[in-house]
N, C-alpha and C positions, 0 to 999 in steps of 0.2 A: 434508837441508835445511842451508843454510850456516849460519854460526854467529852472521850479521846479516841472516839472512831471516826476516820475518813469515807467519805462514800464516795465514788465512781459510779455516775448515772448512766446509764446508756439507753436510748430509743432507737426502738427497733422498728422499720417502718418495709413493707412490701407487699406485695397485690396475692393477692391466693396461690398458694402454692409454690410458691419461691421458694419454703425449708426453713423457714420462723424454727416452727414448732420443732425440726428434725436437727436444726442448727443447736438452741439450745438444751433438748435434750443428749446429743453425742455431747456438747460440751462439759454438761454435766455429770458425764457417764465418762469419759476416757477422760477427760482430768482432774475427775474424781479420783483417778483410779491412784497405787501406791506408786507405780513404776512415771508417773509425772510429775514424781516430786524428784527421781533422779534424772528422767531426762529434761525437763523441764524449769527444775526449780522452787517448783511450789504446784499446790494441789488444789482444788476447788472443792469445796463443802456447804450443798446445797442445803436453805435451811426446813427444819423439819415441820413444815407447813404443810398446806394440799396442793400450793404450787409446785413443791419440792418434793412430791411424793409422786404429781400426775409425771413430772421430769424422768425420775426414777424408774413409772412402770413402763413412761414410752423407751426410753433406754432399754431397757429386759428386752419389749419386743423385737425392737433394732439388731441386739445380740443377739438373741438366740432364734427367736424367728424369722427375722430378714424382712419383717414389716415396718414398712413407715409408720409411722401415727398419724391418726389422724389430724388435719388443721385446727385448731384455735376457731370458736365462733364469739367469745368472751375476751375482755380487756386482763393481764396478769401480769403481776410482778414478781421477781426471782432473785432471792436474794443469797451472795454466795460469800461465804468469808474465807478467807486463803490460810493456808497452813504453809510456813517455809521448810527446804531441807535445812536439815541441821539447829532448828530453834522449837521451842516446845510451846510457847506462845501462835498464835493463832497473829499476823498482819495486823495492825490498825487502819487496816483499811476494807470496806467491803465493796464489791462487785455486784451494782443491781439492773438487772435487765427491765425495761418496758415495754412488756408487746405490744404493739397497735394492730386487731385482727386482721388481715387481708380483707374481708368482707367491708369492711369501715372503708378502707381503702377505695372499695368500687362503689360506696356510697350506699351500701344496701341495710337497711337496719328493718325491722320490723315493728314496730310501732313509735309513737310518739318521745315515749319514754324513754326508749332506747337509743333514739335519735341526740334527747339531750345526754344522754349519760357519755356519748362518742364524741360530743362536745368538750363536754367536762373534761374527760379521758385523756381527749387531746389537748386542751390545754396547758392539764398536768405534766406528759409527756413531753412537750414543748419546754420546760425548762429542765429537761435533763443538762448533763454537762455534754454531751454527745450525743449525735443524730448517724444512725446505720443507715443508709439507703439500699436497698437489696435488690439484686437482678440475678434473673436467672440464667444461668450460662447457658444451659439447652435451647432457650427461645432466643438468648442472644445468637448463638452459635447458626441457627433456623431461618430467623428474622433479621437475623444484623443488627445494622443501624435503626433502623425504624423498629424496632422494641426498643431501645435504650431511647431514641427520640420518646416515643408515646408512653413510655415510662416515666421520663422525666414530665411531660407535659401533664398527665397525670396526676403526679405529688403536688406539682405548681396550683393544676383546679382543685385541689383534694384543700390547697394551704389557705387558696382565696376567697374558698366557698364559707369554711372554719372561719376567717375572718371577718364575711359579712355577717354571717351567726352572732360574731362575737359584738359587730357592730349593733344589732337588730336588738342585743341581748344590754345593752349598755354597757358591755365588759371590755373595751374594745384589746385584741392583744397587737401589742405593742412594741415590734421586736427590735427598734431601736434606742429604747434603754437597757438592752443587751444583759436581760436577763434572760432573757431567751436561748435557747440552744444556738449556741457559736460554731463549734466545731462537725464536721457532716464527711461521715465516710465513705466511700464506697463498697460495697463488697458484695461479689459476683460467688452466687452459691454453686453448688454442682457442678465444681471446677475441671471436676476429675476429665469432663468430656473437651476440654478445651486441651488444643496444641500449645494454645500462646500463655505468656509468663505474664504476670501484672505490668511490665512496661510495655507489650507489644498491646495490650490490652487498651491503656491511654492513649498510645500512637494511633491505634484506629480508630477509636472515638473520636479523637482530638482533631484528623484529620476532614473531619465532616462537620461545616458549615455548619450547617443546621442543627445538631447537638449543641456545639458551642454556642450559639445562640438559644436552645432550650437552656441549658445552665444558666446562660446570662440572666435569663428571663428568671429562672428558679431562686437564684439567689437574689435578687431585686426584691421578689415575693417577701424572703424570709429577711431583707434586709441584712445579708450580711456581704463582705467585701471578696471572700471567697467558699469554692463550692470543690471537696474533692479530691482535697491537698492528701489522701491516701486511697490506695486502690490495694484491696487483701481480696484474695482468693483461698477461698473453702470449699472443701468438696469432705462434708460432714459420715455420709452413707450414700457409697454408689449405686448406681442402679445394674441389674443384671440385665445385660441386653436383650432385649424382646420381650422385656416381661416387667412386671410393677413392683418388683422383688429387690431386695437389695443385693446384690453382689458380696456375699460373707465373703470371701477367700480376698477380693481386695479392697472389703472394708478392713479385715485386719492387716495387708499389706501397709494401707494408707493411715491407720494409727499415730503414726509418728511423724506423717507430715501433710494433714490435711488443714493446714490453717487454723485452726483453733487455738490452739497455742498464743498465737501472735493478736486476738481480737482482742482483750484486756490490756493488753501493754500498749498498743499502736490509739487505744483510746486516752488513756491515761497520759501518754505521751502529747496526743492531740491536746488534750488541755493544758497540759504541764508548756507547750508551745505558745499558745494563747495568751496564756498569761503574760510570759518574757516578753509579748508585741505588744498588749496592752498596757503594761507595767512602764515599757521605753516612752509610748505616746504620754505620757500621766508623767513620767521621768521630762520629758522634750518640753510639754505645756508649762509646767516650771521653772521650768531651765531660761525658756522665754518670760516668763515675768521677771525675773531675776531672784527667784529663790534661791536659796544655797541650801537647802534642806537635805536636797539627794546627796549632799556631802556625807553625809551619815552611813551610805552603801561602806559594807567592805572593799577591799580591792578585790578586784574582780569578777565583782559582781554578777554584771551582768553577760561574761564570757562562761561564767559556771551553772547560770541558773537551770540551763535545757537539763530534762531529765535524759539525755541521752551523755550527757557528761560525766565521766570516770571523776571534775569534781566534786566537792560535797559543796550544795551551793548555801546561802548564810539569810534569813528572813529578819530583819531589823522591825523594832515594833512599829516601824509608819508603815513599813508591808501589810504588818498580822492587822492594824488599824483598817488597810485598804481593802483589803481582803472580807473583812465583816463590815463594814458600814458601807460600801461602795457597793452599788447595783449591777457594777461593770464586771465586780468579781467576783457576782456569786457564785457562780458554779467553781469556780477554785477554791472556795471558802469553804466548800466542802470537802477538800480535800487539806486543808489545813492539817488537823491533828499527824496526819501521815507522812506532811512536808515537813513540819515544823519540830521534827521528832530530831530530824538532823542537823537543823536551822542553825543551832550554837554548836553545834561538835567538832572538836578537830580531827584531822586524818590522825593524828597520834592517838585519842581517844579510842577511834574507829578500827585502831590496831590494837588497840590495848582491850576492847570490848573482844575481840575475833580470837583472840591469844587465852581469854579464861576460857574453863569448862563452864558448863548448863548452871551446876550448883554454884559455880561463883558467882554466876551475874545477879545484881540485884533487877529491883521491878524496869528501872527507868536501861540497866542497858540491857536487858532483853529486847525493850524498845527498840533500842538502838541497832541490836543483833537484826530483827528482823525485819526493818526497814529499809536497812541498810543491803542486805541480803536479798529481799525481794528487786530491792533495785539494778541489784547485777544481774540476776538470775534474768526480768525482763530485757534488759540490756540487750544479753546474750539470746533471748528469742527472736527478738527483732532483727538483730544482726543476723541470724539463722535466715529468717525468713526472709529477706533481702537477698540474699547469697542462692537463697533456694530458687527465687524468683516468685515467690508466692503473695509478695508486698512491694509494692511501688510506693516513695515517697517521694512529693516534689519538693525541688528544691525551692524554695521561697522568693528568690532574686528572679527564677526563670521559670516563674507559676504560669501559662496560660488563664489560668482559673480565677487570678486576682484581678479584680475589675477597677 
């Protein structure tokens, strides 16, 4: 990674056959594509590796065949860097997927070796900045409540088992010095078969006891305070009724609004939120010894920092300090170079960069162009997909989820 590039980690975590492998392949195929940089805002460019290549030919199949791909039996990483409309620079920021095989998931490995390597795997995986939890909307839809119960219950023995491993191994992981993966999404694949929008989707879960207490339990596991705080709906490549085929005629129907779009931004976002809660606690403990230090914030500071904010929010060097030595914020730290791009610019800048042509700008406000630009651009996804009902986001004050 360059030495002003941002990365966005994401772990992708579900039991066989959920649509891992079909998820990231259509993502990489329709917003590959040119026409997602106009309705979208930006494009994904998967990189030209064998990860990126196997993406590539399962896509072909998906389009022109109407075959799914086959599952993942191997651990892989996907890395995608973003192209904006209107900027000729490439984002500073990249997009890296981590699949956890479904097979790993049901605990199934074939020798010794490969036992430790799902170890290892998951270790690594575990400090992304983002945790995906997948469910599949057909068996939800089938099984109800009890698949989302024994789903969740599931990840729980899948997280406890890994950490007696880790005990056994003298490595022990450790997920309350919160370098650990903080943020943990929801997202219900194969949407297409469902009546209900993302918030009918949490009223029925939420209304059942016993989930809510699998959660409780889940998150205790992974040590953190909440489990959830989004629920996105994708439906990647439908299925043709009666048959194992994909549904061409309303896979290209659903092009333009099967969730994918909105998986990068609502992650991005997750952590961009994370931080603003951890930053206030780190702000409060201060505040209480009598530091006067946080005097040093701009004015309003901490009203601008959400990336969902039309303002440009401002990073002081006790931030960019906190950010790289603090273990609290490493996963923001990677996303440094991409925040920090904005961090001193004024909105007059911010119009003054938008107002030249390509050849006027130099290196640093191309920067600025396309930061600034990817940030509206996701903005405007999110708010799509809310409006469409295809993302539910809690509101924080009235989380059930926060324990």
């Amino acid at each position: 990674m360059a030495k002003n590039q941002g990365q966005l980690t994401i772990g992708l975590f579900g039991r066989s056959g959920c649509g891992k492998t079909t998820l990231l392949s259509v993502f990489q195929g329709i917003l590959g594509m040119d026409n997602s940089l106009e309705r979208n805002g930006y494009q994904v460019v998967v990189n030209d590796d064998l990860a990126g290549a196997l993406l590539k030919r399962n896509y072909s199949c998906i389009q022109y065949g109407a075959q799914y791909p086959e599952g993942t039996d191997k651990e892989a990483e996907y890395v995608f860097k973003l192209r904006i409309k209107g900027c000729r620079k490439f984002a500073p920021l990249e997009v890296v997927f981590y699949d956890y095989p479904g097979k790993w998931w049901d605990g199934v490995t074939k020798s010794a070796d490969e036992t430790q390597v799902r170890y290892e795997y998951f270790r690594k995986i575990l400090e992304c900045q983002v945790g995906i939890l997948m469910f599949d909307s057909g068996k939800y839809l089938i099984e109800g409540h009890k698949y989302i119960k024994n789903t969740l219950d599931q990840f729980r023995a899948t997280i406890a088992n890994i950490k007696d491993d880790a005990e056994e191994d003298e490595r022990p992981i450790i997920f309350s010095d919160e370098s650990q993966t903080r943020q943990w999404i929801f997202v219900f694949t194969k949407s297409d078969v469902l009546e209900k929008n993302a918030k009918d989707i949490y009223d029925d879960i939420m209304s059942d006891s016993l989930i809510k207490e699998e959660i409780k339990s889940l998150a205790e596991e992974l040590e953190i305070k909440s489990l959830g705080e989004n629920i996105l709906l994708i439906s990647a490549a439908p299925k043709k009724a009666g048959t194992e085929k994909i549904d061409k005629e309303a896979f290209e129907k659903r092009i333009d609004s099967n969730g994918l779009d909105a998986l990068a931004p609502i992650c991005f976002d997750a952590v961009i939120k994370d931080l603003k809660r951890s930053l206030g606690e780190e702000k409060q403990k201060l505040s209480d010894g009598g530091n006067g230090i946080w005097n040093d914030f701009r004015k309003g500071f901490w009203n601008s920092l959400s990336f969902l904010s039309d303002t440009i929010y401002s990073l002081t060097p006790l931030i960019e300090s906190l950010l790289v030595k603090n273990k609290r914020f490493k996963a923001a730290a990677l996303l440094l170079p991409s925040i920090k791009i904005l961090s001193e610019v004024s909105a007059k800048k911010i119009e003054e960069v938008m107002s030249k042509s390509q050849d006027e700008l130099s290196s640093k406000e191309k920067d600025i162009l396309t930061t600034y630009t990817l940030q509206q651009s996701w903005k405007t996804v999110l708010d799509r997909a809310i409006e469409e009902g295809r993302l539910f986001s809690i509101n924080n004050e009235d989380n059930e989820l926060i324990l």
